[in-house]
C-alpha positions in Angstrom: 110.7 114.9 90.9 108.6 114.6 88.0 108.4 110.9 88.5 106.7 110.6 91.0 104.3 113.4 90.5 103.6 110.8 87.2 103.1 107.9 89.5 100.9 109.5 91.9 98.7 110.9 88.9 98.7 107.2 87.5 97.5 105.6 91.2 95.1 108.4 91.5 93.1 107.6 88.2 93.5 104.1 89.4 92.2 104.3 92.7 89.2 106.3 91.0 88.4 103.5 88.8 88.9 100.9 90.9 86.9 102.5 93.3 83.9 102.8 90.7 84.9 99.1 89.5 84.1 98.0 92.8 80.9 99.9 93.5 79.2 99.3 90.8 81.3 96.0 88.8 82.0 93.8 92.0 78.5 95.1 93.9 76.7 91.7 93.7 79.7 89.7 92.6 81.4 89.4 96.0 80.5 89.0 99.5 79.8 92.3 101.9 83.3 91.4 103.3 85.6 91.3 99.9 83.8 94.7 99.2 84.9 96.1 102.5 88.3 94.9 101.9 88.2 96.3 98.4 87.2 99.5 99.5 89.9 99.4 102.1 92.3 99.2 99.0 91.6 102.0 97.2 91.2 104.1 100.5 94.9 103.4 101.3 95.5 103.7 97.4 94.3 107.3 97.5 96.0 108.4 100.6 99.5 107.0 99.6 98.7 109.3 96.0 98.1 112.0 97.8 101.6 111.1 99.5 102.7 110.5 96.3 102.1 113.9 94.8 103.5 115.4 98.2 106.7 114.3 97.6 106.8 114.9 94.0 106.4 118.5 94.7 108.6 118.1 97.9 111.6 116.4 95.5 111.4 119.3 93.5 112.4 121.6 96.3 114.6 119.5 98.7 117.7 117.2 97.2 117.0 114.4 99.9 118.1 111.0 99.5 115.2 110.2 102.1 112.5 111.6 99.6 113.9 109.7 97.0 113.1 106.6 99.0 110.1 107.9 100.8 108.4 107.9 97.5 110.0 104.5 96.5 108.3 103.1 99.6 104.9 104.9 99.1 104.5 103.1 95.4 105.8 100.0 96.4 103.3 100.3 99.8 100.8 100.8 97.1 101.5 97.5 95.3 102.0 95.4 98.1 99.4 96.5 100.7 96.8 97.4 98.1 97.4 95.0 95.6 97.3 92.5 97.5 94.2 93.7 99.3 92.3 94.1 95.5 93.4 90.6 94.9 92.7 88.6 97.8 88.9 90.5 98.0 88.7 88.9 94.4 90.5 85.6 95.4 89.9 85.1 98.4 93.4 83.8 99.3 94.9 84.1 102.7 98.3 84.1 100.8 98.1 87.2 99.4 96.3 88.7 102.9 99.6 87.7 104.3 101.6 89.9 102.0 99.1 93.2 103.3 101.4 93.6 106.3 104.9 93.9 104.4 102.9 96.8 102.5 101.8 98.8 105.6 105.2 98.8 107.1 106.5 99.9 103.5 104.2 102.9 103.9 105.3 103.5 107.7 108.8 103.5 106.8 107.8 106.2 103.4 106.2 108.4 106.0 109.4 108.4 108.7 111.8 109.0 105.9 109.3 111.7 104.8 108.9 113.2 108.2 112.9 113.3 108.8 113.3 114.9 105.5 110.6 117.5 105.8 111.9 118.4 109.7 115.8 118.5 108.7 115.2 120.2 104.7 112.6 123.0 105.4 
């Protein structure tokens, strides 16, 4: 499905930049911590685009409800685990750390649906 062959394109240029944002705009700016945590961000970000593109290419071959939603879960993984990563290594609120876990079981739940589809379709 061309959409999310869009969206992984889209969180791959992002992950990129923010990745250079935080190397070379935060470096300084935030404590040795926040960057860790900020670089955990875009790590996930990039491996969930490379998921991303996967099951754009995948959707293109297999009708699977599961894909659909595999790639569903792999954006909204991206928001919630990474987003709230990027925010709370700028912020520094415990908050938004406490949103990080609904994200990474967003992202388990992508790759399950993506496993089941790629065992029972192919």
């Amino acid at each position: 499905m061309k959409l999310f062959l869009l969206i992984g394109v889209v969180n791959g240029f992002l992950a990129v930049a923010l990745g250079a944002f935080g190397a070379h705009g935060l470096e300084g700016k935030i404590s040795a911590k926040a960057l860790s945590i900020w670089e955990k961000a875009v790590n996930y970000q990039m491996f969930h685009t490379m998921a991303l593109l996967v099951t754009g290419i995948l959707a293109g071959k297999i009708q699977s409800t599961g894909i659909m939603w595999a790639g569903g879960l792999f954006t909204a993984g991206i928001v919630l685990f990474s987003g709230s990563l990027y925010a709370y290594a700028i912020w520094g609120s415990k908050f938004l750390a406490m949103i990080t876990p609904f994200g990474g079981v967003t992202f388990l739940i992508g790759w399950i649906l993506l496993g089941y589809a790629v065992v029972k379709y192919l």
